[in-house]
C-alpha positions as CSV (number, residue, x, y, z in Angstrom):
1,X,-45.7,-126.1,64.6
2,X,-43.7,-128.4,62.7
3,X,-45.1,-130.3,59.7
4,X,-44.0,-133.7,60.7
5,X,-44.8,-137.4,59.8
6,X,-47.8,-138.6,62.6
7,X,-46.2,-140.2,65.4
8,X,-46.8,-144.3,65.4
9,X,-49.5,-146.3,67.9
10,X,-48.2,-148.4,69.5
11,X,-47.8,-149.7,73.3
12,X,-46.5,-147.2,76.2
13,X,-43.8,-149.1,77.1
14,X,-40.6,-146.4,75.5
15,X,-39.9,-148.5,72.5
16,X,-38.4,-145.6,70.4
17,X,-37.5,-147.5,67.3
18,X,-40.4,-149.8,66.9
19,X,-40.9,-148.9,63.3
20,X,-38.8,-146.5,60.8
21,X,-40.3,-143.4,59.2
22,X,-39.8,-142.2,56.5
23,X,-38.0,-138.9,56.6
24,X,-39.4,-137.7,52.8
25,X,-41.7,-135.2,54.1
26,X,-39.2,-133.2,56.1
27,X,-37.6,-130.0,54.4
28,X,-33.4,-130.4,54.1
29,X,-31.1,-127.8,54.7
30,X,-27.2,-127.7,54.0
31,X,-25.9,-125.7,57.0
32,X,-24.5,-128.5,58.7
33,X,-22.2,-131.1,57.4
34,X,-24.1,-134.6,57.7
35,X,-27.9,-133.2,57.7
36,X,-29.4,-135.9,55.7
37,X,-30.3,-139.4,57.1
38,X,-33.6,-141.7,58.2
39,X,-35.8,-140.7,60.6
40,X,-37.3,-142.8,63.3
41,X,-40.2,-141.4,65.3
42,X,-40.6,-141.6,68.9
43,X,-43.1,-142.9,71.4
44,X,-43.5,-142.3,74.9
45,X,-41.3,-143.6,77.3
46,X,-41.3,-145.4,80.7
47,X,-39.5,-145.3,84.0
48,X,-37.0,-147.4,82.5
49,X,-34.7,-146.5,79.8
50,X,-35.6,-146.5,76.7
51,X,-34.0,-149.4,74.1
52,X,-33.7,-149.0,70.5
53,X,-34.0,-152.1,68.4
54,X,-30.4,-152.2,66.7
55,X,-31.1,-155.2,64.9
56,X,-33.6,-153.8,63.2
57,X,-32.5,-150.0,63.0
58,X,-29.0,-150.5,62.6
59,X,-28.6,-147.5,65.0
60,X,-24.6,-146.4,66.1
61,X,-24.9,-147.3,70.0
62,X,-22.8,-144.4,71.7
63,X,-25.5,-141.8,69.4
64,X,-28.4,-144.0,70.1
65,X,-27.4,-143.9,73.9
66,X,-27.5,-140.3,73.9
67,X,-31.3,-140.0,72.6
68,X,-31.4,-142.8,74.9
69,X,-31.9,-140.0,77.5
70,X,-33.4,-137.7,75.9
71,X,-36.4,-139.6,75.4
72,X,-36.3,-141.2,78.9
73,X,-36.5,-138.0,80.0
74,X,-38.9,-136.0,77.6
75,X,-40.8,-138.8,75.8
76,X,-43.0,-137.4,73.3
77,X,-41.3,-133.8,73.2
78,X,-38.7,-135.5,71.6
79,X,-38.8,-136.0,68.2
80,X,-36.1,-137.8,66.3
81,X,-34.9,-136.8,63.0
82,X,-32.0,-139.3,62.5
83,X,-29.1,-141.1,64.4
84,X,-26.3,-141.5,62.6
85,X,-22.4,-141.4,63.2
86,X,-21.1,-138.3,65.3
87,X,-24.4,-136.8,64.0
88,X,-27.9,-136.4,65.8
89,X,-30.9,-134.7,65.0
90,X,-33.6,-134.1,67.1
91,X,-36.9,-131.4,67.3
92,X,-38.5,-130.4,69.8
93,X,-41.7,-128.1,70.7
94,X,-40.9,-124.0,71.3
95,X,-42.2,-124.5,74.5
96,X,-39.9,-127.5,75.6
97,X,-36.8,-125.9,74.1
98,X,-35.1,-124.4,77.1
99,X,-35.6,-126.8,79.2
100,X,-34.4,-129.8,77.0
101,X,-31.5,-127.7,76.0
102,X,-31.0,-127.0,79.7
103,X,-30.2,-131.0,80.0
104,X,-28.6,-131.7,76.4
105,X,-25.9,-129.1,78.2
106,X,-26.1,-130.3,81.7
107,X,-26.6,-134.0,81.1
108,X,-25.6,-134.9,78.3
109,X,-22.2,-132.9,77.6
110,X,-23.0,-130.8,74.9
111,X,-21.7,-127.2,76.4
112,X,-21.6,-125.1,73.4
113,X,-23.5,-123.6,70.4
114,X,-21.7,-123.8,67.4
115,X,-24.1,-122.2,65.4
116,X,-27.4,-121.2,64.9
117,X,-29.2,-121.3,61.0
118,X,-33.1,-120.7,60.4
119,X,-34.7,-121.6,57.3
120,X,-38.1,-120.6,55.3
121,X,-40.5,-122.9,54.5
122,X,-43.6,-120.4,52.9
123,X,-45.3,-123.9,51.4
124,X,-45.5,-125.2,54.7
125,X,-45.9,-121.7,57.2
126,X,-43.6,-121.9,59.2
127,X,-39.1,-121.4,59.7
128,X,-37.1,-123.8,61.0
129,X,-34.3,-122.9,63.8
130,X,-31.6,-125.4,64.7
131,X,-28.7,-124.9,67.2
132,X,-25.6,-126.9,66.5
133,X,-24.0,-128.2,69.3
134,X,-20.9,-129.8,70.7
135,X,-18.3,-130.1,73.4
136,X,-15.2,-128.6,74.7
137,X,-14.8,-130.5,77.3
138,X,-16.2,-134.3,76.7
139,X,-13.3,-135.7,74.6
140,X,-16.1,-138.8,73.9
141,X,-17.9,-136.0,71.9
142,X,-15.1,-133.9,70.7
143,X,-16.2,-134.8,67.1
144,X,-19.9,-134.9,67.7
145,X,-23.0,-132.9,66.5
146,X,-26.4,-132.7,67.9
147,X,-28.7,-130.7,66.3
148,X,-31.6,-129.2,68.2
149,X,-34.5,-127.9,66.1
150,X,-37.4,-126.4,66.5
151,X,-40.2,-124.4,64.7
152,X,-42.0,-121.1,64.5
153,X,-45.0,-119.7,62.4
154,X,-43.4,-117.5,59.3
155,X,-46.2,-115.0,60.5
156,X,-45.8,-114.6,64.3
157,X,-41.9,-115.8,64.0
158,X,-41.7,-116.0,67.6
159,X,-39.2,-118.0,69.7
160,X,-37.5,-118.5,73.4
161,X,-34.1,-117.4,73.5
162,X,-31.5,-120.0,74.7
163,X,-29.3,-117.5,75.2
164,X,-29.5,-118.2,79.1
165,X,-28.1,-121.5,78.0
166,X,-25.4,-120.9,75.6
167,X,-24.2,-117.9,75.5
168,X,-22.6,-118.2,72.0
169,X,-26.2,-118.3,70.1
170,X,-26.2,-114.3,70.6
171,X,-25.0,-113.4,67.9
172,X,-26.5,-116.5,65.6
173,X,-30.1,-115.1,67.4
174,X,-29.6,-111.7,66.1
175,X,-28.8,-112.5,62.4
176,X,-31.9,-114.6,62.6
177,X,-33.8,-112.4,63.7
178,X,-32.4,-109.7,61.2
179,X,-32.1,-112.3,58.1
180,X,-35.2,-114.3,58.5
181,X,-37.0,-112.7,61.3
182,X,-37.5,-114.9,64.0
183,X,-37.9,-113.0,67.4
184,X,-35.9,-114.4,70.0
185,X,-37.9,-113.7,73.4
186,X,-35.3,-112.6,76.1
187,X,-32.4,-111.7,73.8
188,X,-31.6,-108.5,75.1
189,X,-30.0,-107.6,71.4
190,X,-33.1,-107.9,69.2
191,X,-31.6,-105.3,66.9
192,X,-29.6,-104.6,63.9
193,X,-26.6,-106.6,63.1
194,X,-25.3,-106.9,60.1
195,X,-27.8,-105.0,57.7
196,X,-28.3,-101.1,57.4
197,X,-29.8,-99.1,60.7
198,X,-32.4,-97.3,57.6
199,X,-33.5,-101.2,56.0
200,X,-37.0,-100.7,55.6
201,X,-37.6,-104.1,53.4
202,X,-38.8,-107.4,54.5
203,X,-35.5,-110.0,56.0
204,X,-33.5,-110.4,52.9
205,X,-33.2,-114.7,53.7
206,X,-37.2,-114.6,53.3
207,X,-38.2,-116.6,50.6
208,X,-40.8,-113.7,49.0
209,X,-37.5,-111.3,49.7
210,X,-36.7,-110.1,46.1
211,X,-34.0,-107.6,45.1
212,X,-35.1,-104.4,43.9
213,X,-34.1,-104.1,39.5
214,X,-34.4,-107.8,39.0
């Protein structure tokens, strides 16, 4: 559901870095230090693993090794936002978010949710959700962020939980689903968090949310 730049043509041989896109299009948020940065689009990949053109992309090789293996492994499900120093942002499908969350953790050493932010975007229709993650126990990545996004329609705000995966996005997951109102399918806490039990109004981090005097 994500309003993204058109993925290149090109051959079918994993070349992930062929050509740079321009990240203009995509909405910014401030949540995480380091959230800004090219994007580069991603193609399908082969059996064997998938190269990025350095000399061309300029691309930090430790971070570029990491998406490396995500795209090996998910091709086209991955889509990459930007490689940069200690910082990594990718977005992926609803549907494909368990599961490549499922290997960020088990593969590629990222065992923790730091936290969790969703955004509104009303021009475009849909809310944004990305998990921060890092590690506790890879001292390579001690100092590393990858951010895992995906989207939702703003009018059936409807998500899988990764709370089977990290279990520190239960409390993010509940004050997105009470601030914005995403619905985190198998969070067993769908509920009040933080607001009043009686708040009959729409989730106050809604864009149309207006306060009521002013």
């Amino acid at each position: 559901m994500s309003k993204s730049n058109g993925s290149p043509s090109g051959n079918d041989k994993g070349d992930v870095a062929s050509i740079v896109a321009s990240n203009n299009d995509l909405p910014t948020t401030s949540v995480k230090q380091g959230e800004t940065g090219s994007s580069i689009a991603s193609k399908p990949s082969s059996s064997s693993a998938v190269k990025l053109k350095s000399e061309k992309t300029d691309l930090p090789r430790f971070e570029r090794g990491i998406v490396d293996g995500l795209v090996s492994k998910f091709g086209n499900s991955i889509k990459i936002i930007y490689i940069k120093p200690l910082r990594i942002k990718i977005e992926v499908p609803p549907k494909d978010i368990v599961e490549v969350a499922g290997h960020i953790r088990d593969e590629s050493g990222f065992d923790h949710a730091e936290s969790v932010s969703a955004t509104d975007y009303p021009k475009t229709g849909d809310i944004e959700v990305i998990y921060h993650l890092g590690s506790y126990t890879r001292e390579n990545l001690s100092s590393h962020i990858l951010a895992l996004s995906t989207r939702t329609d703003r009018d059936n705000a409807r998500l899988p939980s990764l709370i089977k995966v990290f279990k520190s996005v239960e409390y993010h997951e509940r004050e997105s689903f009470e601030m914005v109102g995403v619905y985190f399918d198998n969070h067993p806490r769908n509920d009040r968090f933080l607001l009043p039990e009686d708040w009959a109004d729409i989730p106050p981090l809604r864009k149309e949310f207006r306060i009521k005097g002013r």
